[in-house]
Backbone as a ProteinNet text record, in pm:
[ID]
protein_1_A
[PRIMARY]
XXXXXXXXXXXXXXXXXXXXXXXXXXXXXXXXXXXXXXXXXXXXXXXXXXXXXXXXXXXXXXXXXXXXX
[TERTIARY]
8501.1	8620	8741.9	8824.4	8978.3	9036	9118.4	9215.1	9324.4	9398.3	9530.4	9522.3	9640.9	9600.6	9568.3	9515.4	9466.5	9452.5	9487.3	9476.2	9359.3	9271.7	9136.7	9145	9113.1	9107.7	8905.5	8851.3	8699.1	8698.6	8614.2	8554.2	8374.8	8373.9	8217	8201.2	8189.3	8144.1	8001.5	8018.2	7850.6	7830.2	7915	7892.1	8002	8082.9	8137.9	8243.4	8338.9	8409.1	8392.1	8492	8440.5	8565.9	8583.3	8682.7	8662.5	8740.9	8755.8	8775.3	8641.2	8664.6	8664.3	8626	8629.4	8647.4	8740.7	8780.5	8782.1	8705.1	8677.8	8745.3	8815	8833.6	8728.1	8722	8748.2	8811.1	8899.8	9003.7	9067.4	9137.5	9179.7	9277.2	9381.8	9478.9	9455.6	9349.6	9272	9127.5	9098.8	9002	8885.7	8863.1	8760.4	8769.1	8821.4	8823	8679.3	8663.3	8535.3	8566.8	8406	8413.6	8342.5	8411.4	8349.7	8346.1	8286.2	8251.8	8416.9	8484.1	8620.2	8699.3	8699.1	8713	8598	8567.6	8407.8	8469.9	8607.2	8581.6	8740.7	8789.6	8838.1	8845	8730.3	8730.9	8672.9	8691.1	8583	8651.6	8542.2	8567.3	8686.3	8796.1	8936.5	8900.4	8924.1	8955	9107.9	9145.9	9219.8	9238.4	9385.5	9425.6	9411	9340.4	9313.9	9424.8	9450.4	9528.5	9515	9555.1	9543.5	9477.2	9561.6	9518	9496.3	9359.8	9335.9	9355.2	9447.6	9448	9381.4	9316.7	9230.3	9312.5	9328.8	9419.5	9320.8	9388	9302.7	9226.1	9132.7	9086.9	8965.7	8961.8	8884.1	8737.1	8713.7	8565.9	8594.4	8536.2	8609.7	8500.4	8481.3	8377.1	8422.6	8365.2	8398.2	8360.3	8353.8	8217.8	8327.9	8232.1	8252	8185.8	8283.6	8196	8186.1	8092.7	8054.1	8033.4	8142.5	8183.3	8112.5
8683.1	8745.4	8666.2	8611.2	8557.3	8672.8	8634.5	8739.6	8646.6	8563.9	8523.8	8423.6	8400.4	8307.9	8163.5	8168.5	8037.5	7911.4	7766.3	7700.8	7603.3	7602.3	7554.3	7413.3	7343.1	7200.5	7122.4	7150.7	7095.8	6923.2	6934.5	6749.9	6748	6757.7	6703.9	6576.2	6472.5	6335.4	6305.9	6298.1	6228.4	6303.5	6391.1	6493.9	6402.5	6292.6	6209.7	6329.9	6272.7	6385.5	6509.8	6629.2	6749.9	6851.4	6928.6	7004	7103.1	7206.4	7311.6	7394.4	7472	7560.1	7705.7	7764.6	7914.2	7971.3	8026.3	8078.2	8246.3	8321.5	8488.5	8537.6	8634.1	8725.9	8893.8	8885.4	9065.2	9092.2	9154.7	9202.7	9327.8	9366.5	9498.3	9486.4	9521.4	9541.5	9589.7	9703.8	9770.7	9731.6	9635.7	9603.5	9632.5	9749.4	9858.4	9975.8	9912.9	9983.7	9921.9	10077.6	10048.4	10111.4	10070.9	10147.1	10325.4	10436.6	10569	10591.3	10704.8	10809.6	10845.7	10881.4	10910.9	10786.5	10689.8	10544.3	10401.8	10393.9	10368.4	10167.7	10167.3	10013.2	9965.7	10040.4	10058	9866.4	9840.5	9676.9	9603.3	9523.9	9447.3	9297.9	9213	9068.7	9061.1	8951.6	8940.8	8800.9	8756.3	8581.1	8541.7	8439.6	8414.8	8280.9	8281.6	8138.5	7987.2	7894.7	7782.3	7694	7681.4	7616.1	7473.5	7373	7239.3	7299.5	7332.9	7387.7	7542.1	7571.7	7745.7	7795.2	7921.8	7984.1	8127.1	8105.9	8200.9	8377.6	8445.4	8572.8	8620.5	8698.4	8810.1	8898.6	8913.1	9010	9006.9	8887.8	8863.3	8799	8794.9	8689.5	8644.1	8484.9	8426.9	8392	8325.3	8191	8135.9	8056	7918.9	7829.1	7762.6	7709.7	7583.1	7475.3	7326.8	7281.5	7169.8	7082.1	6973.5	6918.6	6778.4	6648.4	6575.6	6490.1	6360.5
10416.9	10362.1	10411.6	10306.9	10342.9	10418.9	10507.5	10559.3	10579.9	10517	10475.2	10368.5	10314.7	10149.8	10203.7	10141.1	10148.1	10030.2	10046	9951.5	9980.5	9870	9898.2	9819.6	9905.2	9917.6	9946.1	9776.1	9823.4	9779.5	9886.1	9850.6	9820	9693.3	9671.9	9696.7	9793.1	9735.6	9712.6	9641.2	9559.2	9388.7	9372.6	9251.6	9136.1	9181.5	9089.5	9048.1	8916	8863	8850.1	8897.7	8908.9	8808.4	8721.1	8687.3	8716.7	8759.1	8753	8634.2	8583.3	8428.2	8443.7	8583.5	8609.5	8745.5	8758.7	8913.6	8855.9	8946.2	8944.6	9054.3	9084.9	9181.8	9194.2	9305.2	9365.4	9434.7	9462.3	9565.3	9519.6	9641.3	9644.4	9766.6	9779.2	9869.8	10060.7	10024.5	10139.3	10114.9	10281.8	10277.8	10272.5	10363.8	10293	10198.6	10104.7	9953.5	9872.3	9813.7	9703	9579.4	9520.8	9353.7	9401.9	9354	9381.1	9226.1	9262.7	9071	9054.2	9121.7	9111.2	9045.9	9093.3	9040.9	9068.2	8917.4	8944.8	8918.8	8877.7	8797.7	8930.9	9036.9	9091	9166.3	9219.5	9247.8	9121	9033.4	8931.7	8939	8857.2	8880.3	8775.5	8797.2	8726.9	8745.5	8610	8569	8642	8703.8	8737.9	8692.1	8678.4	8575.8	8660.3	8633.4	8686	8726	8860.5	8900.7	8962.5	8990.3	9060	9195.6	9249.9	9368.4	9390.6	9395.8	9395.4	9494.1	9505.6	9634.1	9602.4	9741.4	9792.2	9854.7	9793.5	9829.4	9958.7	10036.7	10137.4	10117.2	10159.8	10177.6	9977.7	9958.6	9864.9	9872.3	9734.5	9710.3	9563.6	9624.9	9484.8	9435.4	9318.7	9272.5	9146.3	9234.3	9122.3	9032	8890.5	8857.2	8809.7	8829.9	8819.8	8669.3	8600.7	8541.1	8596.3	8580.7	8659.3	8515.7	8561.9	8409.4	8421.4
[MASK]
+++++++++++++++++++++++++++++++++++++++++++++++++++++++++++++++++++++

């Protein structure tokens, strides 16, 4: 779990050209926050817009998917 933002800086070497085509979030403000029957969609995965450099928010889980050119 991030617990401050963070800007993520990866190095594949050997994977040759890499783009970035999908960055996902989960997060929630309070870290032990969940999904209940009361609010069941309360945390869900959110597309987040692709940036040069992705930052990583707190208290999240990200993923990421690569094309390899």
């Amino acid at each position: 779990m991030v617990r401050e933002y963070l800007e993520m800086d990866l190095q594949a070497a050997g994977f040759g050209d890499m783009e970035l085509i999908e960055h996902m979030v989960l997060y929630d403000d309070q870290p032990l926050a969940g999904n209940t029957f009361e609010q069941p969609e309360r945390i869900v995965p959110q597309d987040v817009q692709i940036a040069q450099t992705p930052i990583l928010r707190k208290h999240s889980w990200n993923m990421f998917r690569y094309k390899v050119n």
